[in-house]
C-alpha positions as CSV (number, residue, x, y, z in Angstrom):
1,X,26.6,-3.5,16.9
2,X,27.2,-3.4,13.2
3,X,29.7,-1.5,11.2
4,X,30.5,-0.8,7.6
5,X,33.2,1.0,5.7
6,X,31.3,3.7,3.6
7,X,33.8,6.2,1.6
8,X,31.3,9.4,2.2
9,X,31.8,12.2,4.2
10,X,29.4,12.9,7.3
11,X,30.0,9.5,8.8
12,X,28.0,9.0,12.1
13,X,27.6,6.7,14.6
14,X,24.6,5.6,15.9
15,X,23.1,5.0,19.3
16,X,20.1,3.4,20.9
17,X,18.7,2.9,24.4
18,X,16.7,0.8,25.8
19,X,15.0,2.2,28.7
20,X,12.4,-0.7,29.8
21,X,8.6,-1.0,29.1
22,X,7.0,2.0,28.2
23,X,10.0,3.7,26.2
24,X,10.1,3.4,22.6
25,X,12.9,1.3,21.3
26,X,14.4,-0.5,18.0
27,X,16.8,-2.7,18.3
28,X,17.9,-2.7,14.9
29,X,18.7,1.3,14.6
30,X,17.1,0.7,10.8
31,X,14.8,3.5,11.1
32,X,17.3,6.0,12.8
33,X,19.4,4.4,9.9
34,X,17.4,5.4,7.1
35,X,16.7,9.0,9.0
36,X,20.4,9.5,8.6
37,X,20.5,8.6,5.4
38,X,17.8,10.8,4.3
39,X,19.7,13.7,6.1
40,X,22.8,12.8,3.7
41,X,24.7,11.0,6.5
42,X,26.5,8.0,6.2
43,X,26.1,5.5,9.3
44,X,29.5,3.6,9.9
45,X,28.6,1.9,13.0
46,X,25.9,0.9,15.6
47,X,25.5,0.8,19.0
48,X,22.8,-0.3,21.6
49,X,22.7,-0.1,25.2
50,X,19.9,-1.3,28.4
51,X,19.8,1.2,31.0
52,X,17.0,1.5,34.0
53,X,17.3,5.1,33.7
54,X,19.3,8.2,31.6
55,X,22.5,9.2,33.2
56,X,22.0,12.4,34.0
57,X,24.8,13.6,32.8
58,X,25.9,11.5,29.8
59,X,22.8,9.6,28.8
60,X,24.6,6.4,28.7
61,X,27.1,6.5,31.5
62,X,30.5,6.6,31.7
63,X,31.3,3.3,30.5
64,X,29.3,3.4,27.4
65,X,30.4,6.6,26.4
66,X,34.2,5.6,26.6
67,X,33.0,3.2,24.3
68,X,31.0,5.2,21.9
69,X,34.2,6.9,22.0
70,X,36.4,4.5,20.5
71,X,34.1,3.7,18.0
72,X,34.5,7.2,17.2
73,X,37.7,7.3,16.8
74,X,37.8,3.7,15.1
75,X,35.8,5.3,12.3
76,X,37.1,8.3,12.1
77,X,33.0,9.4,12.7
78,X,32.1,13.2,11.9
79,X,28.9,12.6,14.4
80,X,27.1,10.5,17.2
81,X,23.1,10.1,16.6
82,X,20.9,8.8,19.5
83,X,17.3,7.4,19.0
84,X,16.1,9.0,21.7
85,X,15.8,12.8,23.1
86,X,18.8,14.1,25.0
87,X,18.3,17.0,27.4
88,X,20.5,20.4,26.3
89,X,23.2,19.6,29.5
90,X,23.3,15.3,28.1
91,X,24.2,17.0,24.8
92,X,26.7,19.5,25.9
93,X,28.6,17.0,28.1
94,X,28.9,14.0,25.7
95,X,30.2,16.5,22.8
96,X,33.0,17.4,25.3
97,X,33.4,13.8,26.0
98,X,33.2,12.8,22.8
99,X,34.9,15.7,20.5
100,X,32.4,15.2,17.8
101,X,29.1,16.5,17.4
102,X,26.1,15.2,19.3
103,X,22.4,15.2,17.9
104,X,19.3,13.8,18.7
105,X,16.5,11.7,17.7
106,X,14.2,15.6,17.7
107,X,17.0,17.4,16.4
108,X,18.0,14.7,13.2
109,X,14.2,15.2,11.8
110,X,14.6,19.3,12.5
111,X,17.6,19.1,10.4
112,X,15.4,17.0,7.9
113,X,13.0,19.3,7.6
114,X,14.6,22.3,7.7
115,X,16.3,20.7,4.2
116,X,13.0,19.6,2.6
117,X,10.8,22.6,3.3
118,X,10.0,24.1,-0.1
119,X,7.1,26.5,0.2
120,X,6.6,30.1,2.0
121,X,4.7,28.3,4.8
122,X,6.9,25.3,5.4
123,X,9.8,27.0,6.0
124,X,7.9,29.1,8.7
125,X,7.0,25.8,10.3
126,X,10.1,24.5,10.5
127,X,11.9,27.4,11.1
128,X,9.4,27.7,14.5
129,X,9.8,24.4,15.4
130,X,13.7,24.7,15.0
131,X,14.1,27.8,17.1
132,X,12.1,26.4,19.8
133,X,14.6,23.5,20.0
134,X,17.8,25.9,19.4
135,X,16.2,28.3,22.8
136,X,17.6,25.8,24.8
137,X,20.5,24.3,23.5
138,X,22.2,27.1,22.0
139,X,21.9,30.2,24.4
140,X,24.4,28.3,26.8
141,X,26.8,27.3,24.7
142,X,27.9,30.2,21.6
143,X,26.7,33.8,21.7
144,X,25.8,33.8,17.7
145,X,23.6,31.9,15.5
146,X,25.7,32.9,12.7
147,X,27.7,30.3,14.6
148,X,25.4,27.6,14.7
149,X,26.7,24.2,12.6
150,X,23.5,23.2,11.3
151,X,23.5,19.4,12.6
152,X,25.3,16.2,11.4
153,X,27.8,17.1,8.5
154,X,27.9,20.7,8.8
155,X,24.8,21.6,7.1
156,X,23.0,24.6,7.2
157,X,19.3,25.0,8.8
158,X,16.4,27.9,8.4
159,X,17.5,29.3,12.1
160,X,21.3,30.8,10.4
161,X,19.3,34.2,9.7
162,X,19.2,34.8,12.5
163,X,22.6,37.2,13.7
164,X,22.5,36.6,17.1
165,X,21.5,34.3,20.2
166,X,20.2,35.7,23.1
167,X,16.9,34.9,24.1
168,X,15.2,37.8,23.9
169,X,15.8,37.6,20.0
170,X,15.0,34.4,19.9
171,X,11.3,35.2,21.4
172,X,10.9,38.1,19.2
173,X,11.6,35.6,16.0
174,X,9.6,33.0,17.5
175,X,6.7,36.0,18.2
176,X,6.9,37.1,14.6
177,X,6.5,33.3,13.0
178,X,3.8,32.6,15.1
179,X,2.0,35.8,14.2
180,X,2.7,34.9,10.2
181,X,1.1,31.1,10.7
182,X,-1.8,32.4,12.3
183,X,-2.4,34.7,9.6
184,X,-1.5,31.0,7.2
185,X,-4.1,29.3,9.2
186,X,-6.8,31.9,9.0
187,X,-6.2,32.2,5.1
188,X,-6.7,28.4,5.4
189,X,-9.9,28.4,7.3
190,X,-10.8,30.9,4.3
191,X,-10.4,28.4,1.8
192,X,-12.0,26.2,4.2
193,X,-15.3,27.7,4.1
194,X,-15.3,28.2,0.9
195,X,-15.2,24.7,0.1
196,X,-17.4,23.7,2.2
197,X,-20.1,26.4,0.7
198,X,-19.4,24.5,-2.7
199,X,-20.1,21.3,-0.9
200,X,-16.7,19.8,-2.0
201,X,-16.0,16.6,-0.5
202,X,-12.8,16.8,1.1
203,X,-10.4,14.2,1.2
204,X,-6.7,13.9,2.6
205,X,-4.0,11.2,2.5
206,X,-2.1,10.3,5.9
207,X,0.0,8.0,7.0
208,X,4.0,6.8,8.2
209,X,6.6,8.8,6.3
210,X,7.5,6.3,3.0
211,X,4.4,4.6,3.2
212,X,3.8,6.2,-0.2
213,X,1.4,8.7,0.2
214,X,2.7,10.8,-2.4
215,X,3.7,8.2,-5.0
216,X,-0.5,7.3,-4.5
217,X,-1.3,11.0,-4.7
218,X,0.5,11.5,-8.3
219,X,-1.1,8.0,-9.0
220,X,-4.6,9.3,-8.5
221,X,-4.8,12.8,-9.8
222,X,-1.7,12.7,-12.3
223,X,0.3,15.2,-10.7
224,X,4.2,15.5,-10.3
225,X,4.5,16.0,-6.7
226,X,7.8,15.0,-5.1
227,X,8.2,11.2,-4.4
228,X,11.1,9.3,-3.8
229,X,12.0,6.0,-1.2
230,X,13.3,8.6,1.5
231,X,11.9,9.5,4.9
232,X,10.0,12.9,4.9
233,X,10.7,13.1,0.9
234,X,7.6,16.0,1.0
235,X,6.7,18.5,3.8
236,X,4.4,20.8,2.3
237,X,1.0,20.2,1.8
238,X,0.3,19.4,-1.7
239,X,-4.1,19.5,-2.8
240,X,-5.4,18.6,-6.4
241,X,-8.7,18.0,-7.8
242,X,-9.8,14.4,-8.2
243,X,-12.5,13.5,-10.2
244,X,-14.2,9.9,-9.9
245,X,-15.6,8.6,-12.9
246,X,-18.5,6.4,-11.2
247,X,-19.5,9.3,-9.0
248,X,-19.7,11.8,-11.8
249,X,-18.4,14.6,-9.8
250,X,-14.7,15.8,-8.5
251,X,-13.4,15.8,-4.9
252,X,-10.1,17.6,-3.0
253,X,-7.3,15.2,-2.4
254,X,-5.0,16.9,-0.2
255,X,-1.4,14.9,0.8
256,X,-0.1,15.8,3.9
257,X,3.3,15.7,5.8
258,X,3.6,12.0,7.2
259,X,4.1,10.7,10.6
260,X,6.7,9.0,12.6
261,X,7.7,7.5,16.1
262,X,8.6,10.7,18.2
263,X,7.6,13.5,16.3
264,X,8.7,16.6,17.9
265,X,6.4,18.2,19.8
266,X,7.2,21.2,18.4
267,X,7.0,19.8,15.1
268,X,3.3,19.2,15.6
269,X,2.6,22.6,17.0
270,X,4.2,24.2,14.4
271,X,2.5,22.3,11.6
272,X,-1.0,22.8,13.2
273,X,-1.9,24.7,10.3
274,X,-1.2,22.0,7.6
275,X,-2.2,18.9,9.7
276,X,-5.6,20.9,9.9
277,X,-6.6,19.9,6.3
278,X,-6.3,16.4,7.6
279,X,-8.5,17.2,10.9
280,X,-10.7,19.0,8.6
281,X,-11.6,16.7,6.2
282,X,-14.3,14.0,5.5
283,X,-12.7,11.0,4.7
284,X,-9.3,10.1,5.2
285,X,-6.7,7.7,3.3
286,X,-4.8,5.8,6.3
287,X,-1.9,4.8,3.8
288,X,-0.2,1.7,5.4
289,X,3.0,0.0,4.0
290,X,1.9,-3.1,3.8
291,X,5.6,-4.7,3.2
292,X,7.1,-3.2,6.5
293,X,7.5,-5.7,9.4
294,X,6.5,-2.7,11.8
295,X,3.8,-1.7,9.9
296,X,1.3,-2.2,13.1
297,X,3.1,0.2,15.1
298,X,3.1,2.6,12.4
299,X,-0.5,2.6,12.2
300,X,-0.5,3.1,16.4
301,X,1.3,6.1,15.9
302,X,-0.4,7.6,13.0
303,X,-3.9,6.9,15.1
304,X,-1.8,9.0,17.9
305,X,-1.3,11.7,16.2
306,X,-4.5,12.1,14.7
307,X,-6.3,11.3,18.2
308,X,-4.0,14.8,19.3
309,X,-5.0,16.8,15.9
310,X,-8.7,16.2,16.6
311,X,-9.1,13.4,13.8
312,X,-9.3,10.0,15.4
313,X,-13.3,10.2,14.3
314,X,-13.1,10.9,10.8
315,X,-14.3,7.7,8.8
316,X,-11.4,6.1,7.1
317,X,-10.3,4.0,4.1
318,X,-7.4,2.1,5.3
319,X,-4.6,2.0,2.1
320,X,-2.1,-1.4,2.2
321,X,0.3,0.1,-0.3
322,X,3.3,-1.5,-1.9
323,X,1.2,-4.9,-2.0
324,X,3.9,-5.7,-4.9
325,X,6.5,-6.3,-2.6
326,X,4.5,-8.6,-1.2
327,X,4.3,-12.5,-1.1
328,X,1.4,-14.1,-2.9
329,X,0.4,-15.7,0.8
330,X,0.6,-12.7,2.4
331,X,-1.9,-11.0,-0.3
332,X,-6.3,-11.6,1.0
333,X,-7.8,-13.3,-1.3
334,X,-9.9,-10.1,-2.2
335,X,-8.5,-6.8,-2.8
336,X,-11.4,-5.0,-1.2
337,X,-12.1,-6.2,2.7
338,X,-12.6,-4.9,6.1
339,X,-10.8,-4.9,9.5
340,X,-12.7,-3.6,13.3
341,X,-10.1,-1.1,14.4
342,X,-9.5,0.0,18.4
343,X,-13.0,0.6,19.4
344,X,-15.3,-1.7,17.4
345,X,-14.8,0.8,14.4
346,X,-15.6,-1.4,11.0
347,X,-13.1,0.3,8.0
348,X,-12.9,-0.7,4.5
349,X,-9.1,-2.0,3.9
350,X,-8.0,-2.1,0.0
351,X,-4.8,-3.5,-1.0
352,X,-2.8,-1.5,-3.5
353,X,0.3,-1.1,-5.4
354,X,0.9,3.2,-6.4
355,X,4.0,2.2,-8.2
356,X,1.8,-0.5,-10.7
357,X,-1.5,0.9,-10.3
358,X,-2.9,-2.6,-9.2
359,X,-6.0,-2.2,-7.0
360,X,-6.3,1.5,-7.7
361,X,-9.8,1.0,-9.9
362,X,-10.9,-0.8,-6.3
363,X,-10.0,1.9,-4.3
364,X,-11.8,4.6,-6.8
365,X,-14.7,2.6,-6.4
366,X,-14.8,3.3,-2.6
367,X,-14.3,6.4,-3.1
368,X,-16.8,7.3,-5.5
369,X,-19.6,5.8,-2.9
370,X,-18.2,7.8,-0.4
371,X,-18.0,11.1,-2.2
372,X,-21.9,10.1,-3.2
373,X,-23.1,9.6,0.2
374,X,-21.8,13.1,1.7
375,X,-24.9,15.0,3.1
376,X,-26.2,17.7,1.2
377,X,-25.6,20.2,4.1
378,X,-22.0,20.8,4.8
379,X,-22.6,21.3,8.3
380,X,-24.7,18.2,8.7
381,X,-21.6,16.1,9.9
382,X,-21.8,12.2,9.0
383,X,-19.8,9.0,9.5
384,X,-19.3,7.0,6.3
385,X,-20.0,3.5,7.2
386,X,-18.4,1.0,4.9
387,X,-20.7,-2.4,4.5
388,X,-18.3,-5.2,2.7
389,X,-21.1,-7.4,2.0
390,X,-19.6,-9.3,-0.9
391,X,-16.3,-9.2,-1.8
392,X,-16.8,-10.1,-5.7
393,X,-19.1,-7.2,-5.5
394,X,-18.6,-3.3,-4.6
395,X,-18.7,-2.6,-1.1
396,X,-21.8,-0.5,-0.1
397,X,-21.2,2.8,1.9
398,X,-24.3,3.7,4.2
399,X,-24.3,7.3,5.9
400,X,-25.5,7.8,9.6
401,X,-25.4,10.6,12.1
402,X,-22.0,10.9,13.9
403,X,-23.2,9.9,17.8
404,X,-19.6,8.5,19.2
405,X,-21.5,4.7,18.9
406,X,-19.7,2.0,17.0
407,X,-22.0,1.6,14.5
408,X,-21.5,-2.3,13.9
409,X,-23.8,-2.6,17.2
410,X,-26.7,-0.6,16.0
C-alpha cells in the first residue's frame, strides 16, 4: 500500500485483488492509477488484497473492508475504486459499509467515456453501453436517474436525461439507441462499399489506449485530432486521407478507440459499429508502446479483442512507438525487422518515435508496398506478406491468396 497527500478534490482510494491464476491482476494499481487520473480523480492511497474467491457479499471480506474503511476515513477519501468487476449487491453493501461511493473497474472507464465522447455517434455508444450497466445497479437502489451521481467525484454521465428509472424505461431507451446505431452502422457499410468500388486501400490504426495512436495519426496525415498522455484521450473514430509519396496514390487512415485489460463487454457491443472500420480494413497498424514494461500483455489483449471483432487475420504492421524513451540497448540494430507472432504469422515490426518523427520515412515505405500490392478486385481478398530480406534495404511485400496457412511454410 502506498499513500500520498494530494490537495484535490475527488480523492479515492484504490483497491486490487488478487484472485489466483487465471484472473487478471496488477500489483502495482498503476494502470487503475492512471484510469483515475484520467477521470479527474486524485488517488490518495492503495490497497491490495489475495483472496481464493470474492466474498459474496463484500468482495473482500469483512476484515479487509474494516480496513479499506479506515483508510477511508484516514484520508478523508470522496471514493473507493476496485480493479476488478463488482456485482450490483458487492456494490450496494460495501457503500453502506463504507459511507463513500463504490465504483468499479467497468464502471471507472463508463464514466471515462461518457466524458470524452465528442461526436453524435459516440455519445450513443456510450450512452448504450452505460444504461446497460445502470439496468442493474440502479433500479434497486433510487427510483430516478435524475438522481444518479455520475461516478467518482460527482460527475455527470450521458444516462442523467433520462427522468426516471424503472426498467421498462430503461429498455425502451436502450431499444431506441440500438435502433439509431444500426441505422450508424448501415450508413457505415454505405461508405464502405463505396470505398471499396473506388478500390481505396483501407487502412486503420489499433492498439492499447496511450500507445499513441493518435499522436502517429496527426504525424502521418497532418491532422489535429485530439492527443494527449491520458488513457482513452479520443473515442470517436477519426479517418483522413493519406497519400504515400513512393506509391503515387492516397490511402484511408482511420484511428480507432484503443483497447485495454477488461473492456466492458458492453463497451465492445456498443462500439461494434466503430471497431468495424478496423475489422473491415486491409492492413492494420498494431501500435505498441515500446517503453511500457507490460507492453506484451498489451499486445495479448489488443490480439483479443480483435480475434472477437473478426480481425485477428488481417495482415499487420506491428508500430514500436515512443522508441525515444528508449535506451540505446534496447533499440534493434535496424529500424525495419520482423517478429513470428502466435501462429507462425511473419509481420514487419518498425520502430518509431510520433512525437520526433524518427522512423516514420521507414514505416511509409512499408506502407507504400503494401498499398501497391492490393489486388485489383476489391473482393479478391489477399494477405500482405512482409519478406525482410535485407535490413539496409526496403522490405519486399509479396501478395498471396488468404487460405488460413502460415505462409512462412509454403
Amino acid at each position: 500500500m502506498s499513500a500520498t497527500t494530494p490537495s484535490a478534490e475527488a480523492r479515492t482510494i484504490l483497491v486490487g485483488v488478487d484472485l489466483g491464476p487465471g484472473s487478471p491482476f496488477d500489483p502495482t494499481l498503476d494502470e487503475l492509477a492512471l484510469l483515475a487520473e484520467s477521470a479527474g480523480d486524485t488517488p490518495v492511497a492503495r490497497l491490495t488484497a489475495r483472496r481464493k474467491a470474492p466474498d459474496a457479499a463484500l468482495f473482500v471480506g469483512a476484515g479487509k473492508a474494516d480496513e479499506i474503511k479506515a483508510l477511508v476515513e484516514g484520508h478523508q477519501a470522496q471514493a473507493v475504486i476496485f480493479d476488478q468487476a463488482l456485482s450490483p449487491a458487492q456494490q450496494r453493501n460495501l457503500e453502506r459499509h463504507l459511507g463513500v461511493e463504490v465504483l468499479d473497474r467497468v464502471g471507472l472507464i463508463l464514466e471515462i467515456f461518457g466524458a470524452r465522447a465528442q461526436s453524435h455517434e459516440g455519445k450513443l455508444q456510450v450512452e448504450l453501453a452505460r444504461l446497460q450497466y445502470l439496468s442493474t445497479r440502479l433500479v434497486r437502489r433510487w427510483s430516478h436517474l435524475e438522481r444518479q451521481r455520475g461516478g467518482v467525484g460527482h460527475r455527470g454521465g450521458p444516462g442523467e436525461r433520462q427522468i426516471e428509472l424503472d426498467r421498462r424505461m430503461i429498455g425502451e431507451r436502450i431499444k431506441q439507441l440500438k435502433a439509431r446505431l444500426d441505422k450508424v452502422k448501415r450508413q457505415r457499410g454505405t461508405q464502405r462499399k463505396s470505398r471499396e468500388r473506388h478500390g481505396t486501400f483501407r487502412i486503420s490504426l489499433v492498439g492499447y489506449t496511450n500507445a499513441g495512436k493518435s499522436t502517429l495519426f496527426n504525424a502521418l496525415v497532418k491532422a489535429r485530432a485530439y492527443a494527449a498522455d491520458q488513457l482513452f484521450a479520443t473515442l470517436d473514430t477519426t479517418t483522413r486521407q493519406l497519400y504515400l509519396e513512393d506509391a503515387q496514390r492516397s490511402v484511408s487512415l482511420s484511428d480507432t478507440v484503443g483497447f485495454i485489460r477488461d473492456l466492458p463487454h458492453t463497451l465492445v457491443e456498443a462500439f461494434e459499429a466503430t471497431l468495424q472500420e478496423a475489422a473491415d480494413a486491409d492492413l492494420l497498424l498494431h501500435v505498441v508502446d515500446a517503453s511500457s514494461p507490460v507492453f506484451d500483455e498489451q499486445m495479448a489483449e489488443v490480439e483479443r479483442v480483435l480475434g472477437e471483432i473478426g480481425a485477428a487475420r488481417i495482415p499487420q504492421i506491428l508500430v514500436c512507438n515512443k522508441s525515444d524513451l528508449l535506451e540505446p540497448t534496447q533499440l534493434p540494430r535496424q529500424r525495419v525487422d520482423e517478429i513470428e507472432r502466435e501462429g507462425g504469422v511473419r509481420t514487419p515490426r518498425v520502430f518509431v518515435s510520433a512525437l520526433t518523427g524518427e522512423g516514420l520515412p521507414q514505416l511509409r515505405r512499408l506502407l507504400s508496398q503494401a498499398a501497391l500490392s492490393q489486388p485489383s478486385e476489391p473482393e479478391a481478398a489477399a494477405d500482405l506478406r512482409f519478406d525482410v530480406e535485407d535490413n539496409h534495404a526496403d522490405p519486399q511485400i509479396t501478395v498471396s491468396p488468404r487460405t488460413g496457412t502460415d505462409d512462412s511454410q509454403r
